[in-house]
DRENTOR-438315 format. One record per residue (C-alpha): x, y, z. Coordinates in steps of 0.1 Angstrom, whole numbers, padded with zeros to 4 digits, always signed. Example, Ala and Ser with C-alpha at 12.3 -4.5 7.8 and 13.67 -1.06 7.14 Angstrom:
REM residues 2
+0123-0045+0078
+0137-0011+0071
This chain:
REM residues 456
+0738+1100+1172
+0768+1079+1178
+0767+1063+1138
+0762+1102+1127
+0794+1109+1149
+0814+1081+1131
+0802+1090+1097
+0808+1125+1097
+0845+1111+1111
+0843+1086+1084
+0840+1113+1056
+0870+1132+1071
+0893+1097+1070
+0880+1094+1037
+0891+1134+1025
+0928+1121+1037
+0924+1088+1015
+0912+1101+0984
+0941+1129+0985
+0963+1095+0990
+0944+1080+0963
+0953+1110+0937
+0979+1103+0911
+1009+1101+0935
+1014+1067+0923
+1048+1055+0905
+1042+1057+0863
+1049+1021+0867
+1021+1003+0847
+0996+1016+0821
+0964+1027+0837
+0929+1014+0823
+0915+1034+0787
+0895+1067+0807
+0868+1068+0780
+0864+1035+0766
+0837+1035+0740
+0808+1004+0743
+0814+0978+0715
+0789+0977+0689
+0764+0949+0707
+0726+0950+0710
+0718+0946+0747
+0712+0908+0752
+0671+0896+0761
+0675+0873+0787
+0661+0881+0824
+0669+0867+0858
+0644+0833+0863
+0633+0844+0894
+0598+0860+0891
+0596+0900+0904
+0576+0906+0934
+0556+0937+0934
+0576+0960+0947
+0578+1002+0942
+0593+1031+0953
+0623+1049+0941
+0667+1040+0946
+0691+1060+0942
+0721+1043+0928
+0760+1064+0927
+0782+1052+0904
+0819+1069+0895
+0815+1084+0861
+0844+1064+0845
+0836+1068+0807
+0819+1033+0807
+0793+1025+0837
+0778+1065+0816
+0768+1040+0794
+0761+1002+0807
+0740+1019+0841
+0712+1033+0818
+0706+1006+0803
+0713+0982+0829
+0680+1003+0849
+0660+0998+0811
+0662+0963+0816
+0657+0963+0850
+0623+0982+0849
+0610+0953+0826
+0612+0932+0860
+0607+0961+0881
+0580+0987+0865
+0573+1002+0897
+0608+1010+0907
+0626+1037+0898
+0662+1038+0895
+0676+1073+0900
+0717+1068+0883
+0739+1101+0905
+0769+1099+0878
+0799+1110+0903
+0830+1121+0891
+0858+1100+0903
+0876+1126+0921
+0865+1123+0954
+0840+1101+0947
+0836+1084+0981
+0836+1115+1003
+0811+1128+0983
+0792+1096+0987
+0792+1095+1024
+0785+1132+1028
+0751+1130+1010
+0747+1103+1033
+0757+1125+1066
+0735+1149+1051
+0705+1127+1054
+0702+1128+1013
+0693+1095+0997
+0715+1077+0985
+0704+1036+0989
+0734+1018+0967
+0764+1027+0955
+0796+1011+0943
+0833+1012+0953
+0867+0994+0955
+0881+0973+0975
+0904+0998+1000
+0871+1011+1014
+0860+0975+1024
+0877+0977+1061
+0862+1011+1066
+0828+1014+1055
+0825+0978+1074
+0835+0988+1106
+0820+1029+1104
+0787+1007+1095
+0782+1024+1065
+0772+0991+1049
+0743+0967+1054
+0750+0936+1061
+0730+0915+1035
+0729+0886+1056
+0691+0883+1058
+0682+0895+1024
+0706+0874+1010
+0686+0842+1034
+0654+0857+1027
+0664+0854+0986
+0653+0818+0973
+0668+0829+0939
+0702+0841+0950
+0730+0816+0957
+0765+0829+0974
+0780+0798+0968
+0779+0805+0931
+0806+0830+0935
+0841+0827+0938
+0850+0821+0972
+0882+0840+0982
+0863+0874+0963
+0834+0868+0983
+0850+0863+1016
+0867+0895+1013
+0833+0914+1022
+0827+0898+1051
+0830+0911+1086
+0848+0893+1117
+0812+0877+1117
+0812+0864+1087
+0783+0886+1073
+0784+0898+1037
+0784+0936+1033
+0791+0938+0993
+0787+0925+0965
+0815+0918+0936
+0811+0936+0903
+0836+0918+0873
+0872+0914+0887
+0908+0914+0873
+0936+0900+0882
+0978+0907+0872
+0991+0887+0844
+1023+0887+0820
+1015+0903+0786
+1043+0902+0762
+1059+0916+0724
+1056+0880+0704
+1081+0899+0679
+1107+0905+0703
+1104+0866+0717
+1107+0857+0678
+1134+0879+0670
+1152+0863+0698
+1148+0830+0692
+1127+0822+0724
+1092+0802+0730
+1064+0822+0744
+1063+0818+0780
+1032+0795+0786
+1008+0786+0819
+1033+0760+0834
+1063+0788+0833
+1089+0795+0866
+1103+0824+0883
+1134+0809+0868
+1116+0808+0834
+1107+0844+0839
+1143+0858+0845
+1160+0837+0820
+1137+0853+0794
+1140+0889+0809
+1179+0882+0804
+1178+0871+0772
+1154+0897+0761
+1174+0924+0771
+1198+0943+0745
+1211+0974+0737
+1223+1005+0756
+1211+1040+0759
+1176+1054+0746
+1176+1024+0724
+1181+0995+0751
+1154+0971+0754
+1146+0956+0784
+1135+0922+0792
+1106+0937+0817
+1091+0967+0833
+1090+0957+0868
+1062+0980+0885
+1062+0995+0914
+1024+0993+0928
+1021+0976+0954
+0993+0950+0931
+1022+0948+0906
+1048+0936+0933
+1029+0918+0958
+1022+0887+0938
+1061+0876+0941
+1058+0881+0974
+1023+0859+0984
+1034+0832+0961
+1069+0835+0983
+1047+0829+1017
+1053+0866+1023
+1027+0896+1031
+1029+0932+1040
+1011+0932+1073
+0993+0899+1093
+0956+0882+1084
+0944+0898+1115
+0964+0933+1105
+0984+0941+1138
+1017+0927+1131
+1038+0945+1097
+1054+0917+1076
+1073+0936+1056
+1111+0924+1075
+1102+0889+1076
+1125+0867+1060
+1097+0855+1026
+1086+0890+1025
+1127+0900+1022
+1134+0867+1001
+1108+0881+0973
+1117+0918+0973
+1153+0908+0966
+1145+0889+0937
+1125+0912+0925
+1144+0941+0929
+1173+0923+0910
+1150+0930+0874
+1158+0967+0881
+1198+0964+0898
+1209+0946+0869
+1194+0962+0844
+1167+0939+0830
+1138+0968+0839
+1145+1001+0846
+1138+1013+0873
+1115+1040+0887
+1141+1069+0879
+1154+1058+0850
+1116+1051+0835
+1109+1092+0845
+1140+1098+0827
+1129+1083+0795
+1096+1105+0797
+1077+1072+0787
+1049+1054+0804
+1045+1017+0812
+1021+1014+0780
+1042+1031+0759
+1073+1014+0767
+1052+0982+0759
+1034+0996+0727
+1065+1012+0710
+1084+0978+0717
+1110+0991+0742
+1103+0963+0767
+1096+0927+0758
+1072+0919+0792
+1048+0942+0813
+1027+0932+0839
+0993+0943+0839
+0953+0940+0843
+0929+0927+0815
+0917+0969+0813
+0947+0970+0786
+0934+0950+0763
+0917+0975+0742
+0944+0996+0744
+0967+0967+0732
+0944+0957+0704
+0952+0991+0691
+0990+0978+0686
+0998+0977+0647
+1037+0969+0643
+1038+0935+0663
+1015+0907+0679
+1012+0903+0718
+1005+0878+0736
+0995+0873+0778
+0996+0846+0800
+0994+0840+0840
+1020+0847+0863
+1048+0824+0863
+1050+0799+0900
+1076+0811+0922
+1095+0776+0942
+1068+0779+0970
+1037+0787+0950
+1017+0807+0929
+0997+0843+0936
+0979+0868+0923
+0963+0899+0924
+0926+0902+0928
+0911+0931+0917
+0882+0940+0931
+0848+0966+0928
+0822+0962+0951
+0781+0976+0952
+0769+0982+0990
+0737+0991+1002
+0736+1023+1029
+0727+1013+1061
+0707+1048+1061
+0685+1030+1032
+0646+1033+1040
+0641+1009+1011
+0663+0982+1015
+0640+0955+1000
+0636+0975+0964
+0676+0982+0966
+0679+0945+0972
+0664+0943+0938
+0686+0966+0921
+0719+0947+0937
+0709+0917+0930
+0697+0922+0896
+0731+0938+0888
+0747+0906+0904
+0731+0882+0883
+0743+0858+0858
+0730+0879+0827
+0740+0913+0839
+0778+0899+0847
+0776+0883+0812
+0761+0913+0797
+0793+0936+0812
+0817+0914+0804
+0807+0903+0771
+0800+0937+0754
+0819+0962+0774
+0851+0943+0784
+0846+0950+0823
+0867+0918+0841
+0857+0885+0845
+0821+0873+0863
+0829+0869+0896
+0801+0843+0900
+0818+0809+0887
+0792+0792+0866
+0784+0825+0844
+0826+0822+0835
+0823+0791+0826
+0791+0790+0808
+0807+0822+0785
+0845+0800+0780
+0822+0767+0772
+0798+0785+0746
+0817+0818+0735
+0801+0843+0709
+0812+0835+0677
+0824+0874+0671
+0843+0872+0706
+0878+0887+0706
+0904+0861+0711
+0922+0878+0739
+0891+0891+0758
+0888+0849+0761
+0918+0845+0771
+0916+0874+0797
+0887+0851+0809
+0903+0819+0812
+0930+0837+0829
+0911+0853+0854
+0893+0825+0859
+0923+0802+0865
+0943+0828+0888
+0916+0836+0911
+0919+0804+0925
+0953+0816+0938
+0944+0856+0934
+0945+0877+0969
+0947+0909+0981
+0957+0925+1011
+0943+0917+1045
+0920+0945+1053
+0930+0971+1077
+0912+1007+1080
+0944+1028+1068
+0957+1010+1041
+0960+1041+1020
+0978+1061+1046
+1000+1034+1054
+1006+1025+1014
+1013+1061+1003
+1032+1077+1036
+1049+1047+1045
+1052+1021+1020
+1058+1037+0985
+1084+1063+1003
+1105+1039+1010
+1102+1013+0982
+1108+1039+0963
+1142+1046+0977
+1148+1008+0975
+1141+1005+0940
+1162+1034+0927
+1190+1018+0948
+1187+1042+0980
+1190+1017+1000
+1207+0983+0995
+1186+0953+1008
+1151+0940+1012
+1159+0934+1050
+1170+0974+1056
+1139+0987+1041
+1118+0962+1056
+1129+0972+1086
+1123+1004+1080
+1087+1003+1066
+1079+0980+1099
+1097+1007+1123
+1073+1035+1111
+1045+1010+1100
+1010+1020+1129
+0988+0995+1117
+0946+1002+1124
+0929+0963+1120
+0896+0958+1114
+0879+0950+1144
């Protein structure tokens, strides 16, 4: 009765995130193609070495209904059931509005629902509400499954205070540099390579920037999400809250340090800022696409979009090392099992069968989903590419491979959405139009009203 109480109270926390989670956000950077099509690729052949066990029954797998997992979770369960005959995969296509609370209410409702994936903001949460199952003995009782494989700050993130694993990593992404080689030409500057600077970085925005008006160019679109942002900050020794989430971080002095150098894009005029971008009526993308800004920051979900660019060549790169160090953001997706599951051993089939080396490569490689989170799959695709491989979906792989060894995300909390859209982006927002003066006053600020929930 008591884990029915906290679920049915998990589902209304999750109502109040979701609305958090609708577009409130800034229009600071351009959001991932809705309806991506699947490249042209017949599904690969190869099968997981480990030999099935006989196992049947039926799983019932919810996925958001994003445009592409419509088409790779079909056939995903078709090459499954060569493994796994006597299991059948029942897909529950979700649309993405409200897709969580509509996953935890089937499960409230007692309605099965064995496996289903999600992002990274629900980690805290569905942890502590023991929504999850921890895999810990499935994974031990797995001869064919190695953790270690993976990369380890992605899979420490879905661990509890115990150090037990409740998810599993789809593909991740991370923030990178992408940038108008025309404009860099036209003004007589190298493309900004791996080894670049902060100091690199605004010498370039400086020089990049020209013009006044509706036709000024800017060096860079400094975004205003917290993923877009937060990089300058970790690499600064900065954070937003503590590891152990009870102390905001915001007001100290390499949180303040960062914000003010970031903020100074936008005060002198080398990005606009979040007003002045609503003024033009343009998004992110399009600011980038129809050459108004030389430099966006952004995941590797643009590429397609970008390839679509006909009046110059881009290029993207990692993000430049501040004086202290070098960061990242990880983007993560996640599968979990229910801890209401009455099958967990055939849903441990299903996970792990989407976790393996050929279904990461098979995602990657033919719908343009991330980079393998396990680390030998990445390198055995950047050591032996297809020969028809787009050039910058490999480079989006050597990049995400490179920066997750520096990528992070936020320490996990259970109201990080509350906190990030009521309290954080409220406030940034009135720093970055020039509200309010300094990194320290709105630090201050955020920490003042800041009620931080850790994960326990």
């Amino acid at each position: 009765m008591k884990k029915i109480k906290l679920l049915i109270a998990l589902v209304i926390i999750m109502s109040v995130i979701l609305t958090a989670c609708s577009p409130t956000q800034a229009p600071a950077e351009p959001a991932a193609p809705a309806d991506s099509k699947p490249a042209d690729v017949a599904p690969g052949e190869e099968k997981p070495a480990a030999e099935a066990p006989e196992l049947s029954g039926k799983v019932v797998y919810a996925f958001p209904a994003d445009g592409v997992q419509d088409f790779l979770r079909p056939e995903q369960v078709e090459m499954f059931n060569k493994l796994y005959p006597e299991i059948k995969v029942d897909l529950l296509a979700i649309p993405e509005d409200g897709y969580d609370q509509k996953n935890l209410s089937m499960i409230v409702a007692g309605e099965q629902l064995d496996i289903f994936g999600s992002g990274e903001v629900f980690v805290a949460p569905y942890i502590q509400n023991g929504v999850s199952l921890p895999l810990t003995d499935l994974i031990t009782n797995d001869p064919n499954f190695h953790p270690e494989d993976f990369v380890p700050n992605i899979i420490d993130y879905f661990k509890d205070s115990e150090g037990n694993i409740h998810m599993l990593p789809g593909p991740y992404d991370v923030q990178r540099i992408y940038f108008n080689k025309k404009l860099f030409d036209e003004a007589g500057l190298a493309y900004p390579e791996d080894s670049w600077t902060w100091a690199d970085f605004k010498s370039m925005a400086e020089k990049l920037t020209v013009g006044e008006g509706v036709n000024k160019q800017f060096g860079f679109l400094a975004g205003t999400r917290w993923y877009v942002f937060m990089p300058y900050v970790w690499a600064n020794g900065g954070d937003m809250w503590s590891e152990d989430g009870t102390t905001c971080l915001f007001n100290s002095p390499e949180t303040v340090e960062a914000l003010d150098w970031y903020v100074d894009f936008m005060r002198k005029g080398l990005s606009p800022s979040p007003s002045e971008l609503t003024g033009l009526g343009m998004s992110a993308g399009d600011m980038f696409t129809t050459g108004k800004v030389a430099m966006v920051s952004s995941g590797g979900w643009d590429i397609p979009y970008f390839n679509e660019i006909t009046d110059f060549d881009w290029g993207q790169v990692a993000l430049p090392a501040s004086p202290n160090g070098r960061a990242t953001t990880l983007h993560l997706q996640m599968n979990l099992i229910s801890a209401k599951t009455e099958f967990p051993a055939q849903t441990w089939a299903w996970l792990s069968y989407l976790t393996s080396p050929e279904m990461y490569t098979y995602e990657v490689l033919k719908y343009g989903q991330g980079v393998p989170p396990r680390i030998s799959t990445t390198e055995e695709i950047l050591n032996n590419p297809p020969a028809d491989a787009d050039p910058q979906a490999l480079l989006n792989l050597q990049i995400g491979f490179e920066s997750a060894k520096f990528g992070r995300t936020l320490p996990k909390i259970i109201n990080f959405a509350q906190i990030r859209d009521d309290v954080v982006y409220p406030n940034l927002d009135l720093f970055w139009n020039g509200e309010i003066a300094t990194a320290q006053e709105v630090g201050d600020l955020i920490c003042n009203q800041m009620i931080l929930e850790p994960m326990k």
